[in-house]
N, C-alpha and C positions, 0 to 999 in steps of 0.2 A: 504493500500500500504506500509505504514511503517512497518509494521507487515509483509508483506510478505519480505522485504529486511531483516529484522532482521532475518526472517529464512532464507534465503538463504544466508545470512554471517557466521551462525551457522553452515549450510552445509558445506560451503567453510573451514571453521575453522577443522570439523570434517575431512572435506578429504585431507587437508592437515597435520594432525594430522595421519589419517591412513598412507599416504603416507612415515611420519616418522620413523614409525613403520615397524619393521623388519619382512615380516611374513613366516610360513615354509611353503615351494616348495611343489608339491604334492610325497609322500612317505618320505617327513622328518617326523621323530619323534619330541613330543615338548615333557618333562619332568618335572614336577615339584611334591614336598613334603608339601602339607600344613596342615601336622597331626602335633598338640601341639608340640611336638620334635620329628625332623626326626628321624628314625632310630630306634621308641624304640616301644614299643609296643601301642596299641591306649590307647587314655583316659578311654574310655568304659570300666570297666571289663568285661575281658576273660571268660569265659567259654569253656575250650577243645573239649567237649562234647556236647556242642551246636552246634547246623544246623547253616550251610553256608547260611545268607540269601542274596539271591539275587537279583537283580533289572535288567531289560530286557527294554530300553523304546527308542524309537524314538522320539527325542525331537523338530522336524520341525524346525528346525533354534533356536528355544530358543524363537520364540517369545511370549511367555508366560512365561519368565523366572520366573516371581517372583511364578509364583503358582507353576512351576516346583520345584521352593528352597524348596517350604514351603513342597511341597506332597514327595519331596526324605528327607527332616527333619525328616515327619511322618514317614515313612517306615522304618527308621532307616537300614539301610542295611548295608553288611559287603563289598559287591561289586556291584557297578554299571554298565550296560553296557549303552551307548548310542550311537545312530547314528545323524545325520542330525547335528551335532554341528559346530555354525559358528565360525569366528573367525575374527571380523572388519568388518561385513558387512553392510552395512547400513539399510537391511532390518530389522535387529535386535539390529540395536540402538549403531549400532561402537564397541559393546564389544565384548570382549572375552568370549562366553559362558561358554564352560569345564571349565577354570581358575576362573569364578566366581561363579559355582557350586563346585568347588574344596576348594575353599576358604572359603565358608559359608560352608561345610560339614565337613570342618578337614580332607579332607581325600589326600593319595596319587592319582596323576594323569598321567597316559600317553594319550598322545592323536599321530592320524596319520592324516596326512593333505592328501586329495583325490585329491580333487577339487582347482584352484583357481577361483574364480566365477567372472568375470568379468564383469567390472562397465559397463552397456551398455544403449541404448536405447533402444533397443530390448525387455529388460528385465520390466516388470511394476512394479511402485513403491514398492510393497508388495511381491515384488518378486527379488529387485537391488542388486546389486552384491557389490565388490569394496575390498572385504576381497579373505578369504578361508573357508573352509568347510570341514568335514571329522568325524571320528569314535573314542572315548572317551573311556578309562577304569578309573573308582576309586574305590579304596576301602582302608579301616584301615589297610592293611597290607602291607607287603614289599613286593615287584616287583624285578624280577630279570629275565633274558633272555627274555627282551623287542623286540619285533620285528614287522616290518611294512613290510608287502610283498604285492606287486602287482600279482593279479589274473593272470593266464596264457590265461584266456575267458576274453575279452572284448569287449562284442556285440555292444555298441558303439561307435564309433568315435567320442568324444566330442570335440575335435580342429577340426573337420570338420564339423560337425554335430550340435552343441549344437545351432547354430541359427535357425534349423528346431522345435527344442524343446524349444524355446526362453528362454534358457539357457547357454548361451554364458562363456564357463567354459574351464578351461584345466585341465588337468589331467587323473588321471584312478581308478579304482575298485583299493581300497586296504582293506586287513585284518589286524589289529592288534592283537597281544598276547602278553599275559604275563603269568610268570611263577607266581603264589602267594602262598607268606608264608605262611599258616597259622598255628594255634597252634600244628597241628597233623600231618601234613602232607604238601606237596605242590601239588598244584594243575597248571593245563596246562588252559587257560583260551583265548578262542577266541572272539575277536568281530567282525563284519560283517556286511555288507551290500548291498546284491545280486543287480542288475541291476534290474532298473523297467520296463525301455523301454524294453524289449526282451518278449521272450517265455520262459515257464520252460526250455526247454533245455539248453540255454543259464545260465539259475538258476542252472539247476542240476550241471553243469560243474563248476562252481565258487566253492559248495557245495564238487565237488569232488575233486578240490585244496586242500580245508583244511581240508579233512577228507583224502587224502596221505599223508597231513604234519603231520594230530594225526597221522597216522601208522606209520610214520618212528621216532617218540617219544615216543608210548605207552610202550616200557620198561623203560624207562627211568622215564616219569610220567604216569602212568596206570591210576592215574584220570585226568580227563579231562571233561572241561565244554567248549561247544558251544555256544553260543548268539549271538544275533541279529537280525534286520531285513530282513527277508529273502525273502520279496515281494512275497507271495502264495497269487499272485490275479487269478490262476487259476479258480474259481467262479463267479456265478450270471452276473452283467451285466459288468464285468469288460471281458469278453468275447467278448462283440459288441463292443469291443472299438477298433478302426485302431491304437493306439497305444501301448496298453498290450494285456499280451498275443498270441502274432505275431506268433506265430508257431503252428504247426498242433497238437500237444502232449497234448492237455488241455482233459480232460476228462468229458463231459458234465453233467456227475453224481455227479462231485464232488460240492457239498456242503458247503465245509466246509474251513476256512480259519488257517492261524495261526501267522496273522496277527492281534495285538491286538491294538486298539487305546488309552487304558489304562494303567498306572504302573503295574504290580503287583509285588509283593514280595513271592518271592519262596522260602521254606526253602529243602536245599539238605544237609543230612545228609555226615559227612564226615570223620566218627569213623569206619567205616567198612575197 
């Protein structure tokens, strides 16, 4: 019994600590530089001519953050994309995820807040709210023409809705970009993360937000990288499910996903 009061003072401590804390609205940007010195070029030596590598990962809240550090340390990547990144929520321990992957990586960080997740009952402990939630870019290099847009498809209503999905949240679908320096060239850089509840169409449409916003940029930066989570659970038994997949468009052939549960590190050449 003593032991259970001490945690539940612990809680109280922590959620009056969050409460102190300032957090960003959903489509604020949050910014921060924690490469060795801002502004200059990374620790790492350069190579011009070296592949862009980079890193694509859904991080579920962070709750696994420490193997998350250790596997983006191996990878050693030049730019990170991540989705599901919390920020104060109790499900993942009151931290600021991105900010402590930023900070153990040395690298630059922008982040777009989606979601506020809201502390409920509704919600089960491994799933509590009490922060925000939202979509991460890092990498070694400098950022410029940062930007957080909300999608023009929003298939669901989460301030009306999120208690049918016992996810009790506000906010909307947003993409982040940014512009990145790198030695050769700048590149145009999207991160994302399509709506799960819906049908592809609802997917295709978010998809074809940011692929008018590359069109009305591609003279300006002609390269250009997409990432993210793009929920292709059109497949197997994510099919019989009354909640994905909702619309008639799914194609019962398709096989194949491109949905990965894994890091990987991709190198794109960017000398051409």
């Amino acid at each position: 019994q003593q032991q259970q009061q001490q945690q539940q003072q612990q809680q109280q401590q922590q959620q009056q600590q969050q409460q102190a804390t300032k957090l960003p609205v959903p489509g604020e940007l949050v910014l921060h530089d924690f490469r060795t010195t801002a502004g200059t070029t990374p620790a790492r030596p350069l190579d011009p001519m070296a592949p862009l590598r980079v890193v694509q990962w859904n991080i579920e809240r962070g709750y696994q953050l420490q193997k998350i550090r250790e596997q983006l340390l191996a990878l050693d990547a030049d730019l990170i994309s991540v989705q599901e990144v919390d920020v104060h929520c109790e499900r993942s321990g009151w931290v600021d995820v991105g900010v402590e992957l930023a900070q153990s990586l040395h690298m630059n960080y922008a982040f777009v807040c989606e979601f506020e997740e809201l502390h409920s009952p509704l919600r089960s402990a491994h799933d509590q709210g009490g922060g925000v939630h939202g979509n991460a870019i890092l990498s070694r290099y400098d950022f410029k023409e940062i930007r957080g847009v909300k999608h023009s498809c929003q298939p669901v209503d989460w301030y009306r809705d999120g208690a049918e999905y016992r996810e009790p949240r506000r906010g909307h679908r947003y993409w982040l970009s940014v512009v990145l320096s790198c030695p050769t060239c700048e590149i145009l850089c999207y991160c994302v993360h399509f709506e799960v509840f819906c049908g592809i169409k609802a997917r295709v449409c978010q998809l074809a937000d940011v692929f008018a916003d590359a069109r009305q940029l591609e003279v300006k930066y002609p390269r250009q990288l997409l990432v993210g989570d793009l929920n292709t659970m059109g497949h197997t038994l994510a099919r019989l499910s009354p909640k994905y997949c909702v619309d008639k468009a799914t194609c019962p052939g398709n096989h194949g996903s491109l949905c990965y549960p894994h890091a990987d590190a991709v190198a794109l050449s960017v000398a051409d």
